[in-house]
C-alpha positions as CSV (number, residue, x, y, z in Angstrom):
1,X,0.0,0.0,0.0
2,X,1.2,3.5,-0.6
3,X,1.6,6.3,1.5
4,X,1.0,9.9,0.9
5,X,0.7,12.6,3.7
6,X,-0.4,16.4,2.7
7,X,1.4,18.5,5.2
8,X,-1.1,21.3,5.5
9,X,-0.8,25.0,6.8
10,X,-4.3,25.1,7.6
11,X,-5.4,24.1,11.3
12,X,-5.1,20.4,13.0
13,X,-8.8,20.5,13.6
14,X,-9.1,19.6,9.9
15,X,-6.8,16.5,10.2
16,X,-8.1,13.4,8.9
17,X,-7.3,9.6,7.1
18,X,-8.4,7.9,4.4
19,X,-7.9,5.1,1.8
20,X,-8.2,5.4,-1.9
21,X,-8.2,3.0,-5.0
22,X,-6.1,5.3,-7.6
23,X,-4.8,3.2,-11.2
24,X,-5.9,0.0,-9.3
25,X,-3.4,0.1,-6.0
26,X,-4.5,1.3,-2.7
27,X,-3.4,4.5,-1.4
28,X,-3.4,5.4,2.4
29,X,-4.2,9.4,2.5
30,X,-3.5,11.6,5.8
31,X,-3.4,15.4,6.4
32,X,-1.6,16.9,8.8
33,X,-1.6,20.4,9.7
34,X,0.1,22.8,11.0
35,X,-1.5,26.0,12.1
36,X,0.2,28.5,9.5
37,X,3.5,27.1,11.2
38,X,5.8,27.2,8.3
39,X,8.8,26.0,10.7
40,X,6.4,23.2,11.8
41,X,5.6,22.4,8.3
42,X,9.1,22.4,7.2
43,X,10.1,20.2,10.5
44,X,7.4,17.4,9.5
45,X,8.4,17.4,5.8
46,X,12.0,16.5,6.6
47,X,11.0,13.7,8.8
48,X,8.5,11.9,6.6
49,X,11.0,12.3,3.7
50,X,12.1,8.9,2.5
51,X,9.2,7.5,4.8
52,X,6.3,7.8,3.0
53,X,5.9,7.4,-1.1
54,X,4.7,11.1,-1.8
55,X,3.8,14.3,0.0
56,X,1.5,16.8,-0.8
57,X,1.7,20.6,0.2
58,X,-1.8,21.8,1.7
59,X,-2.7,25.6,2.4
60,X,-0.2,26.8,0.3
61,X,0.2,26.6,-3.2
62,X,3.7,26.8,-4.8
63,X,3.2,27.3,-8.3
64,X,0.4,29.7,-9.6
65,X,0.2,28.5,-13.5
66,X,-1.2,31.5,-15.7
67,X,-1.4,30.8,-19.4
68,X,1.7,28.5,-19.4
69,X,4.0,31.2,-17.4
70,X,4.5,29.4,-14.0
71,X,5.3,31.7,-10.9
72,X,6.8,30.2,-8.0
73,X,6.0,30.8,-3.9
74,X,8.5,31.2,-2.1
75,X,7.4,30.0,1.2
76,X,5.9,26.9,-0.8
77,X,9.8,26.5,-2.6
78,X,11.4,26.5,0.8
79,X,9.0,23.9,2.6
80,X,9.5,21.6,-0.3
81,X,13.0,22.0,-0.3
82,X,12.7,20.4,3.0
83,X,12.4,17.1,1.1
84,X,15.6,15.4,-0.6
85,X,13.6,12.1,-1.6
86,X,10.2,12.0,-1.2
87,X,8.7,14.2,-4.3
88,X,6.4,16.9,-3.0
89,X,3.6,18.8,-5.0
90,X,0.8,21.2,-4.3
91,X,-1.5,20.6,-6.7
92,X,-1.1,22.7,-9.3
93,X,-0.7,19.8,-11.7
94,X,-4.6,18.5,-11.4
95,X,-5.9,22.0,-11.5
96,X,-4.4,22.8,-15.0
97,X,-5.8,19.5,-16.4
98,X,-8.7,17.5,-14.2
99,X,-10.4,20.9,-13.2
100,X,-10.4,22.1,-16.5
101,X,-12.3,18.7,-18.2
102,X,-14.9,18.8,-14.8
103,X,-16.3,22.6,-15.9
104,X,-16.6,21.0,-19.4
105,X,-18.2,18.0,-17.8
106,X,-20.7,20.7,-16.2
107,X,-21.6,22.1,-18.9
108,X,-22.2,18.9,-21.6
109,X,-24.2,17.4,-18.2
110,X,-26.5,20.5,-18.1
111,X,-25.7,21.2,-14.5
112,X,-24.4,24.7,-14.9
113,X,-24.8,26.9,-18.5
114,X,-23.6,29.2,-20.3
115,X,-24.5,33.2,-19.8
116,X,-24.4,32.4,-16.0
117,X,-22.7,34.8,-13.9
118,X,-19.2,32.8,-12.8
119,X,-17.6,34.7,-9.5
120,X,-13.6,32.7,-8.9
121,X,-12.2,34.0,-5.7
122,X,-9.4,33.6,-7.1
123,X,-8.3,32.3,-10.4
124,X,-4.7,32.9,-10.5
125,X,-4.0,29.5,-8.8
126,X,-7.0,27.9,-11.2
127,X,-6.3,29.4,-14.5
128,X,-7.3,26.4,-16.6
129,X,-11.1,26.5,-15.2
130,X,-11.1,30.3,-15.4
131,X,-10.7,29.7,-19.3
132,X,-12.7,27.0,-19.3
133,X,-15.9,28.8,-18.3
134,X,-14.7,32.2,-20.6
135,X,-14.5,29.5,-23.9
136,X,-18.0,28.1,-23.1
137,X,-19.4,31.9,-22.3
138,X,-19.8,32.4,-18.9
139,X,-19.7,35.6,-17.4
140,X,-16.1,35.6,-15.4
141,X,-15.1,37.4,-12.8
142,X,-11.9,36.8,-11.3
143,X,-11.6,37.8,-7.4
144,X,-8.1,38.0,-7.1
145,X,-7.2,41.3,-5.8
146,X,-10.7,41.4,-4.0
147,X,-10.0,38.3,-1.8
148,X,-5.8,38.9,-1.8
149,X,-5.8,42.5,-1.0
150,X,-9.2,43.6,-0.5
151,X,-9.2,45.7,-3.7
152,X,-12.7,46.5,-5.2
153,X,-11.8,45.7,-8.1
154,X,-13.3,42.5,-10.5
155,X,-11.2,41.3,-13.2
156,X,-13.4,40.1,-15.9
157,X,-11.4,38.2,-18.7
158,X,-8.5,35.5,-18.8
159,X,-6.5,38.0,-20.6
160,X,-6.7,40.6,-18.1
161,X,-6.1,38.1,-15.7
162,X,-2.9,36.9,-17.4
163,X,-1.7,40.7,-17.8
164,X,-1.9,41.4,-14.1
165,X,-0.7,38.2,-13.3
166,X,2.7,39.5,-15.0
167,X,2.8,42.7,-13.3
168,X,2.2,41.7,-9.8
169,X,2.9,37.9,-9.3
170,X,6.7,38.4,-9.8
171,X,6.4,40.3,-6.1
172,X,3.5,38.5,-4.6
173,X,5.4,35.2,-4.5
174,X,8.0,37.1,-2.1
175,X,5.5,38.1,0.5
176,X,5.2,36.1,3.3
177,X,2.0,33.6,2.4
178,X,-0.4,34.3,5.0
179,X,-0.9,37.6,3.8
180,X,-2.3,36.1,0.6
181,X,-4.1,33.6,2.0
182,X,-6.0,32.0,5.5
183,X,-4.0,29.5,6.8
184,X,-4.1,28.2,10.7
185,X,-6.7,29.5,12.9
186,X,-7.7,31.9,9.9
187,X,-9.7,29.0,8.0
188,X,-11.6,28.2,11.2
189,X,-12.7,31.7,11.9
190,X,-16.5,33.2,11.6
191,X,-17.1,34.3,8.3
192,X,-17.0,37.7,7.5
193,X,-19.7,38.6,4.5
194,X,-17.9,42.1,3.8
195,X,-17.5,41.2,0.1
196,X,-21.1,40.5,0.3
197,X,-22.3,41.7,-3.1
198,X,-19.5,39.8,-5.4
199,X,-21.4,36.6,-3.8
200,X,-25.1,38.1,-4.1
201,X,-24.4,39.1,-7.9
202,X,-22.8,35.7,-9.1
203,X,-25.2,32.5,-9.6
204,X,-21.8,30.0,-9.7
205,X,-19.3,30.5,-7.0
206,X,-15.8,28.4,-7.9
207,X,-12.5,28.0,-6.1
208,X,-10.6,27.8,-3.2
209,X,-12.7,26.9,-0.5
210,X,-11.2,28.7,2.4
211,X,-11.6,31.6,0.6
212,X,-15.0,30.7,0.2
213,X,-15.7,30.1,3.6
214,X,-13.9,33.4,5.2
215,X,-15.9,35.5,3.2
216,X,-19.0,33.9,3.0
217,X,-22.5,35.8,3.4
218,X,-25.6,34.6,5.5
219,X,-27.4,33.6,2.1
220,X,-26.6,31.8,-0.7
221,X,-30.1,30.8,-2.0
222,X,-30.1,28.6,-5.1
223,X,-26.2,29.4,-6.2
224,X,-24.1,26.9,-7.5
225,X,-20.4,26.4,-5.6
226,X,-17.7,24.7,-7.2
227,X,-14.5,23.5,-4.8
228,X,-13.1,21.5,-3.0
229,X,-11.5,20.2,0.8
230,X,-15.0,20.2,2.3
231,X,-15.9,18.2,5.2
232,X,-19.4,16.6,6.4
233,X,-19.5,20.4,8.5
234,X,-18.6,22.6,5.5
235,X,-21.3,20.8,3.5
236,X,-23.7,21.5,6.2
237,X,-22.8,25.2,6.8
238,X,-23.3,25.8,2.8
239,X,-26.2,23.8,3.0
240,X,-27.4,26.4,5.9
241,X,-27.3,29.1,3.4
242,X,-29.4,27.4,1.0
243,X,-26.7,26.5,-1.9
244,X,-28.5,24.2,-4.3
245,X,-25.4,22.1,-5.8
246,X,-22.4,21.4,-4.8
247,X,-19.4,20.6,-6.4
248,X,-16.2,19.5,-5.3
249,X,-13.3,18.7,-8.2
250,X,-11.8,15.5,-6.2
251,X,-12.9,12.7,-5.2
252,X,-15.6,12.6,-1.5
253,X,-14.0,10.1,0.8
254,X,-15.1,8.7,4.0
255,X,-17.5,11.9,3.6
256,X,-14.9,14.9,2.5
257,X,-12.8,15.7,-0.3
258,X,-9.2,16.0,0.0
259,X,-7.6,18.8,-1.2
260,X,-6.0,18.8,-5.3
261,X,-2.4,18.2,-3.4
262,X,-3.3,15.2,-2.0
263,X,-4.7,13.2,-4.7
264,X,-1.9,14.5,-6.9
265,X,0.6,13.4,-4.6
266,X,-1.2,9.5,-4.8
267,X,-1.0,9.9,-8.3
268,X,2.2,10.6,-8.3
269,X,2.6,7.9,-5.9
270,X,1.0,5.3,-8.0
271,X,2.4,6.4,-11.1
272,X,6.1,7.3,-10.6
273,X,5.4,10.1,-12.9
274,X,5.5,14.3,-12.0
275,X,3.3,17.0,-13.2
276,X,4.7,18.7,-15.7
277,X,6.5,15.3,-17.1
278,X,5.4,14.5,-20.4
279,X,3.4,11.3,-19.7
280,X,1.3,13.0,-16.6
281,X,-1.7,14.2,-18.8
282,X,-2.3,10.8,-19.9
283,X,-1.7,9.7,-16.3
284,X,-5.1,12.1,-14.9
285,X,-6.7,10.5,-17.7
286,X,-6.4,7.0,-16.8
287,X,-6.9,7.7,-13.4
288,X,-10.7,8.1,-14.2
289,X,-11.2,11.2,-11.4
290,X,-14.5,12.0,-10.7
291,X,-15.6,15.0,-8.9
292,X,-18.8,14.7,-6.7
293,X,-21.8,16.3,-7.2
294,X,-24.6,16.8,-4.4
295,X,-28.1,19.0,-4.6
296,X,-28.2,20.4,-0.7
297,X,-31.7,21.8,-1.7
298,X,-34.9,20.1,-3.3
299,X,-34.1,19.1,-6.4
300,X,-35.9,16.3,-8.9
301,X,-32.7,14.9,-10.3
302,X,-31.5,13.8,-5.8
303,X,-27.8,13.6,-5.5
304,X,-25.3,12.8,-8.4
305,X,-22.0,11.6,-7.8
């Protein structure tokens, strides 16, 4: 059996194990965080290396792919640096490929459809789906420097997107991480709904789900939510504020999903081959992911997975 651990920045009150069958082996899954202790995090990296078959980077991303220009983290650089055996990857690989095919999937399906209003809180780490819903004519707006620095300001096409994603990446991936994002006791904090009318004005909400969850108003009749890492109490609080459908890009097991690090890390596990390698495209193929679908509200068609 293989082993991969996702050494999370994001709080121990999230921690949890699983099993998965990935290209037909069996893959033993654990999280493990940290707080926002990036000491801590580097610590445990350095004494699972050469102990377990992969390890995944959780809370913190470490490559933000936009339009084929990669920018690298470099917190996220460091704490994989930790590791002199065991690879380590963040995820990045499945959300330029999987997440991409799952908004087509979507849209063939019938579950979401074109000329709906699309709000990503943030889409410099999910570029792929970002294009994905602009080619299949959505109405896109990117959140990026609403949710990242609390600028008013939506970014509303890819190429937009990609230009200020050349402009101020190059000196975002130098700030320390937690100003970019909740990580430790951050994720686990009440909401605060003061980004209230971003939510109110969208009818699909996609992406990072801590950012979801930080920001997120009382109400969320009807709307559509797209993400992922949710557990059985995250389903119920979205639930609570009346979204119909929701949507996570990895697989649900024993009840949540596991973050896009994780299950990249057991394919990598499984496969012996990186993202970014030229066999790992046709490696997320034949791993036959499947994203979960679940109506939280009345809905004729029940629960789809």
């Amino acid at each position: 059996m293989k082993t991969v651990v996702s050494v999370s920045l994001g709080s121990r009150t999230r921690d949890h194990e699983a099993t998965l069958s990935l290209l037909g082996e069996t893959v033993r899954l654990r999280r493990q965080g940290t707080d926002g202790d990036l000491d801590r995090a580097a610590a445990l990296i350095r004494s699972l290396d050469g102990g377990v078959d992969a390890i995944g980077l959780g809370g913190i991303d470490r490559y933000l792919v936009v339009r084929g220009r990669r920018y690298e983290i470099q917190d996220a650089a460091r704490l994989a640096e930790s590791a002199k055996l065991t690879p380590v990857v963040d995820g990045s690989g499945l959300k330029d490929t999987w997440e991409r095919s799952l908004i087509e999937s979507l849209h063939r399906e019938g579950a979401i459809a074109a000329g709906q209003r699309v709000l990503m809180v943030s889409s410099m780490d999910r570029f792929g789906m970002a294009e994905a819903f602009e080619r299949l004519g959505y109405s896109l707006v990117a959140g990026d420097l609403i949710f990242a620095s609390h600028i008013h300001y939506p970014i509303r096409t890819t190429a937009e997107l990609e230009e200020l994603a050349a402009k101020l990446l190059p000196s975002w991936v130098k700030l320390p991480f937690h100003q970019l994002y909740p990580v430790g006791e951050a994720q686990v904090a009440d909401a605060d709904p003061k980004f209230r009318e971003y939510f109110d004005a969208a009818d699909i909400i996609a992406g990072d789900f801590h950012y979801i969850r930080r920001y997120l108003p009382d109400a969320l009749a009807g709307k559509v939510v797209i993400t992922n890492t949710t557990t059985p109490e995250d389903v119920a609080l979205l639930q609570a504020r009346g979204v119909s459908l929701l949507v996570t890009t990895t697989p649900v097991v024993d009840g949540r999903s596991f973050g896009t690090n994780v299950i990249e890390a057991a394919l990598v596990a499984v496969s012996g081959v990186l993202p970014g390698e030229p066999d790992w495209p046709e490696v997320v193929a034949r791993a036959g992911l499947q994203g979960t679908k679940r109506w939280l509200s009345a809905h004729p068609q029940g629960e789809i997975s």
